[in-house]
N, C-alpha and C positions, 0 to 999 in steps of 0.2 A: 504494500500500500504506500503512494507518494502523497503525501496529505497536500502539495501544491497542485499536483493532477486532479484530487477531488476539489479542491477549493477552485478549481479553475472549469470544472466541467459544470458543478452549480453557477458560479459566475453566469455562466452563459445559459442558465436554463434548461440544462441538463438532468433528466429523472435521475437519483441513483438510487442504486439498488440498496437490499437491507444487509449487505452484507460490506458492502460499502459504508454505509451510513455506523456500522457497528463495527467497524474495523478501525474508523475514524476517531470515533467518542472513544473508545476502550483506547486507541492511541494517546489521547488526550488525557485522560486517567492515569496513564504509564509513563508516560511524558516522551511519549514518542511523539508527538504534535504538540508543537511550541504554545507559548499565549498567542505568539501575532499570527499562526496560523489558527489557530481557532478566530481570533478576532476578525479574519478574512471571511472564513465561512459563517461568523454571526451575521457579518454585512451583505454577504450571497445569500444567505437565507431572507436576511430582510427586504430586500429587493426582488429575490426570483418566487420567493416561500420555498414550501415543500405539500407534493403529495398525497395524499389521505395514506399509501403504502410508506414513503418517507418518514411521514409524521407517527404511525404506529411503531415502525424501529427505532422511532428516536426516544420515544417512551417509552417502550421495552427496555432499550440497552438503559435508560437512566433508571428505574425499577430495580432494574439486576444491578447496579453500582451499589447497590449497598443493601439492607436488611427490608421486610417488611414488618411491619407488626403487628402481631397474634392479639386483638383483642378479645376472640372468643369467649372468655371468661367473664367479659363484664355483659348484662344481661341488656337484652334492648335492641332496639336498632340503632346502629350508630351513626347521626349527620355530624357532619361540620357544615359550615359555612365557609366562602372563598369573596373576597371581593378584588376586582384589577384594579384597585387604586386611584386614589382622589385626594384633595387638600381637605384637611377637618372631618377623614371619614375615619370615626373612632366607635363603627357601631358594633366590631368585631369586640371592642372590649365589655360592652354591655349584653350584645346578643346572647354571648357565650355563657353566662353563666343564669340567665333568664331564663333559655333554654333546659339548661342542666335540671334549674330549681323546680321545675312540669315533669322531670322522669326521664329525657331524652339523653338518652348519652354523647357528648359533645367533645371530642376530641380534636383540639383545633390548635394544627403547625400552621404559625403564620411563618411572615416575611420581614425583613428591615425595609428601612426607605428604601425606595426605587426612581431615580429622577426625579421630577419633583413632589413626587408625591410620600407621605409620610409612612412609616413602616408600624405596625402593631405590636411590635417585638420590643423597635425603640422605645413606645409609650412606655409599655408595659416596663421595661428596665428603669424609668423616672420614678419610681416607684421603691422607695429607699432599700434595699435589700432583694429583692424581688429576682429569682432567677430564671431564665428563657431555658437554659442549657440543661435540662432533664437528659438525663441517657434516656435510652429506651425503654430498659425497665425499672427506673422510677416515674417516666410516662404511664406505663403501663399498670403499676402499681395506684398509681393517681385518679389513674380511669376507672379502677376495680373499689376505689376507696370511696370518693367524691361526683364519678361521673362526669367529671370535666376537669380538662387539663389546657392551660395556657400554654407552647413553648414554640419555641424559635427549632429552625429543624435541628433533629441533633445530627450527630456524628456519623450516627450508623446508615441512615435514612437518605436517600439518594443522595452522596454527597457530591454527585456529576453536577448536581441541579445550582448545587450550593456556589460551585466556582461560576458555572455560567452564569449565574445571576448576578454576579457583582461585577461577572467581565460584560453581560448587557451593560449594568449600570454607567460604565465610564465608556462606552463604546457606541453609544449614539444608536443600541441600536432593542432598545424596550420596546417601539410599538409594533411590534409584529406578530400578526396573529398564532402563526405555528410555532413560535418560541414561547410568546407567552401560555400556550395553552398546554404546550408540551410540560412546562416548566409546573403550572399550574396543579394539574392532574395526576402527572408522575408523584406528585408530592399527596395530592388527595388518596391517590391509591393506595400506598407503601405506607399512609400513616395509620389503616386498618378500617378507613369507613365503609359503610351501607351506603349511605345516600348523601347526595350534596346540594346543597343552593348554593347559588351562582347569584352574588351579587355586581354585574358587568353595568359599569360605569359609561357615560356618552354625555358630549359635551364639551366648555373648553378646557374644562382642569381633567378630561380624561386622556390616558393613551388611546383611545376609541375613539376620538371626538362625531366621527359619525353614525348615525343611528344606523345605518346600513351594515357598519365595518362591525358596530359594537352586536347586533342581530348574526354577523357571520360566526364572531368570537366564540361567542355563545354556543352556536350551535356545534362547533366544531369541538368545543368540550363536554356537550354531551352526547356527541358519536363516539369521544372516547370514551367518558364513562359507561356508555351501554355495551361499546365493545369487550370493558371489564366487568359487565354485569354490576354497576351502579347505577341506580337512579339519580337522575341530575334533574334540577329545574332550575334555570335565571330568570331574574328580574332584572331590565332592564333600568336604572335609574339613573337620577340626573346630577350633572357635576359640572351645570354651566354656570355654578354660584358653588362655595367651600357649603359643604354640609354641619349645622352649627355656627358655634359663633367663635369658636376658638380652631387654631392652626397654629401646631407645636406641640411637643412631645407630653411636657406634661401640663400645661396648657390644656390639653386635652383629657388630660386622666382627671383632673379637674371637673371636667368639662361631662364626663365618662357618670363622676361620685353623683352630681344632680340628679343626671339620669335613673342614676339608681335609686336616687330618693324617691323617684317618681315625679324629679321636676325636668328641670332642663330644657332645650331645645324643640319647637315643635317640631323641626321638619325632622331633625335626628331619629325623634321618636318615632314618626310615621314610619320611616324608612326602616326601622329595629321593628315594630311591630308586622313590618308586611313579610320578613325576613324569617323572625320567628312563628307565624302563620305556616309559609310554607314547610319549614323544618317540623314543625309537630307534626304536621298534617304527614309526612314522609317518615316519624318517627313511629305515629301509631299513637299519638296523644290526642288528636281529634281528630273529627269524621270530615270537618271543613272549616277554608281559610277562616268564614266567619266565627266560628266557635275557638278556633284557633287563638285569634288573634284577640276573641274577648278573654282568654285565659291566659292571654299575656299580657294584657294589660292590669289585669289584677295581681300577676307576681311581681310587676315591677312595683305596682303601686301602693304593696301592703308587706315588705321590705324581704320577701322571699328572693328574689334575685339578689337585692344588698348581703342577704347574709349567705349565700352561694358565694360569691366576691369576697368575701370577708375570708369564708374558707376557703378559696383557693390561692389565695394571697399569702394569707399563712401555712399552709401544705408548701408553698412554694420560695418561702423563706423572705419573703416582702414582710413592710411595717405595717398591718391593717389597719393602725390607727389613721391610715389617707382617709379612709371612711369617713371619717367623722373629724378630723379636720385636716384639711387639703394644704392649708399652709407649709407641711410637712415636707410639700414636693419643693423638687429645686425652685428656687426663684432667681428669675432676673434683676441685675443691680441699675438696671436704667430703664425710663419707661418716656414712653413721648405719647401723647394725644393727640390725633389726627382727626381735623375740621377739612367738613366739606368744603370745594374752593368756590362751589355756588350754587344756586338755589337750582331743583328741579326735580327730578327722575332719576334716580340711580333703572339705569336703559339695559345694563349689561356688565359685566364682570369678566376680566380677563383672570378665569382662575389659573391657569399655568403661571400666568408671572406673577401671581401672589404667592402659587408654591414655589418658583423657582429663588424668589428672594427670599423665601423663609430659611430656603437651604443656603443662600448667602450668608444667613443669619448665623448658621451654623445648626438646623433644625437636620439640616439634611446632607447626604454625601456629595463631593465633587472627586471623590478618587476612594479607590477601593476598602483601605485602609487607614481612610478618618473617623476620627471620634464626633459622634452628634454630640449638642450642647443641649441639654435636656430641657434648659430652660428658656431657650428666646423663642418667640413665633407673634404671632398676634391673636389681638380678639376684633373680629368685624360683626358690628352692629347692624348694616345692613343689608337688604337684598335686591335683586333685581323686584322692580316694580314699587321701592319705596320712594315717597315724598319726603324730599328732605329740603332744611333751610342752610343756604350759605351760611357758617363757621359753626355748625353743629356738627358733636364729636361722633364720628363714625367709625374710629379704630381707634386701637391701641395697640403701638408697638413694644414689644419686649426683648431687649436686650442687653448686654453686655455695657455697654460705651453710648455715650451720647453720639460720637460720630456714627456707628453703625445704626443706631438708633432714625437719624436722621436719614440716612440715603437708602435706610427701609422704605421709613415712611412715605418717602417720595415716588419708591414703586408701588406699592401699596395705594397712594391717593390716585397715580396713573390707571391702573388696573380696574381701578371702579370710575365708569365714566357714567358722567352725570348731562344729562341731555332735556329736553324738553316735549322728546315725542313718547307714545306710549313705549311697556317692558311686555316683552311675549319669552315670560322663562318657560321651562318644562315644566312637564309634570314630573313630582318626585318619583312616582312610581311608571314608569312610559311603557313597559310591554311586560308581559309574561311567555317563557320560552319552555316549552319540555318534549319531551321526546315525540311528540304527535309533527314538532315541526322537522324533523326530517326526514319526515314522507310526505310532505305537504306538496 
């Protein structure tokens, strides 16, 4: 195998075969294929794709790169949830244990930041003691104990997945549907689920930005999961506005604690409630979304998800005192208040460059092996379609230094433009996707 021959024959549009495609990855594992040869074929990939055959061997061979895991023991059917990433989407840190607190067994490997978008794993690390890095069997221990487990993927668990995903990160080369789904999936599979929701993001703060692109994504991860005998369903949602009113690590765990009281964010909530809906309904907790989703709003709202939270926080070696008061989390030493610069319509929100400068901030990565700053990001007050008055406060920045502070704030006021005509945002929840559509 010449790993410039393959990277040259995808270049050009070339099918290859699975034996090709796994002679490749397993080179890359070995270090018989460099980084800037893989980095070659993440870019062939993102421009040519791959195959429905391609795309099955490449999630195979990542699969076989490392262990699966045996959760037969814990009783139930097991969902996770998966979402492709947004600015202020922190509904994986509430789903998960709202979920859990109804009976469904919830074993959820998220991601770090990915571009600009914020990672699950970082939250959850702003969280004083709090660890992602479970082996596998004190994940699985976790699952048999609690019913739901937080962690960042471990060691054992595709760890092909692990390096591509940080070599996407700094290689320009995230939004592509057969990487991300591959990457996606491989990980849903190997972490031991039954069934999945798919929360696939569309919009301008998503990798999707199009309804079209984010309807193929979808579908293309639940051809894989039926091909591994999972049930899949996504919801389409929207991410042409930060979900919430915070963006930043623990800014957002913050952000996370209301929710759990049962206050917080309206749209946050709709989005965790349609999410939790579909997972019971796939868990065997109710017969439909409606009964569903009225039996999660009473565990959020009568402190059974808080105290799921509480326990896996402490199972997992965090300070549960964030529950109860949030001051605890890192804070920022500088803070600036950002006024609108004039009267009218907030029309539209460039969310990419409120996440892209959040990671300026230091919320997020610019190279493989930086450390996030757990504490800078913002809080944004408003949304598309609100009335607002010129020098009324519509964010706050957090960060570090009055100077970062400032040339935040300045993308941040750019990003929300304020106009005089009407705001036509999405709808939070925009489609529902399962397996009837691909046979449609």
């Amino acid at each position: 195998m010449n790993p410039s021959h393959i990277v040259r024959r995808k270049r050009e549009g070339e099918e290859l075969s699975a034996t090709d495609i796994r002679a490749f990855l397993q080179g890359y594992v070995s270090g018989a294929v460099e980084e800037y040869q893989m980095s070659a074929f993440l870019m062939a990939v993102f421009f040519r794709g791959l195959s429905a055959a391609e795309l099955a061997a490449m999630v195979d061979v990542m699969i076989a790169s490392g262990l699966v895991a045996d959760l037969s023991a814990v009783p139930g059917v097991k969902v996770d949830k998966h979402s492709t990433g947004g600015v202020g989407d922190k509904v994986s840190i509430v789903l998960a244990p709202l979920v859990a607190s109804l009976g469904v067994p919830v074993p959820m490997m998220s991601g770090r930041g990915l571009g600009h978008t914020g990672g699950t794993v970082d939250k959850l690390e702003s969280i004083p003691g709090f660890r992602t890095n479970l082996s596998l069997s004190e994940y699985s221990a976790q699952m048999a104990e609690l019913g739901c487990a937080l962690i960042a993927q471990t060691e054992e668990i595709v760890p092909l997945d692990r390096r591509l995903y940080a070599l996407r990160d700094v290689t320009a080369t995230v939004e592509s549907i057969p990487l991300i789904a591959s990457s996606i999936m491989s990980k849903k599979i190997a972490e031991g689920i039954d069934a999945l929701v798919l929360d696939v993001k569309l919009g301008s703060g998503a990798f999707m930005p199009e309804p079209e692109r984010a309807a193929e994504l979808a579908r293309t991860m639940i051809g894989i999961g039926a091909a591994s005998g999972k049930r899949v369903v996504a919801l389409l949602t929207a991410m042409d506005r930060p979900l919430g009113h915070a963006v930043g690590n623990a800014l957002e765990i913050e952000e996370c604690v209301l929710l759990l009281r049962g206050e917080g964010p309206a749209d946050v909530r709709e989005v965790t409630l349609a999410l939790a809906a579909e997972m019971l309904v796939l868990g065997g907790a109710a017969d439909d979304s409606a009964a569903a989703s009225t039996l999660a709003a009473a565990a959020l709202d009568d402190g059974r998800a808080l105290n799921m939270m509480r326990a896996i926080i402490e199972a997992q070696g965090g300070n549960a005192m964030v529950l109860d008061d949030p001051a605890i989390l890192p804070q920022a030493e500088a803070r600036r208040v950002l006024d609108a610069r004039r009267s009218g319509t907030v029309t539209r929100m460039d969310v990419r460059a409120i996440g892209e400068a959040g990671v300026d901030l230091g919320a997020g990565r610019r190279t493989m092996d930086a450390a996030v700053d757990a504490a800078v990001g913002f809080h944004i007050t408003v949304k598309p379609g609100d009335r607002i008055e010129k020098g009324q406060p519509i964010a706050t920045v957090h960060a570090r230094d009055g100077i970062s502070a400032e040339a935040a704030g300045l993308r941040v006021l750019d990003a929300i433009i304020i106009g005089d005509g009407p705001a036509d945002p999405l709808p939070l929840i925009v489609q529902r996707i399962d397996e009837a559509a691909l046979t449609a």
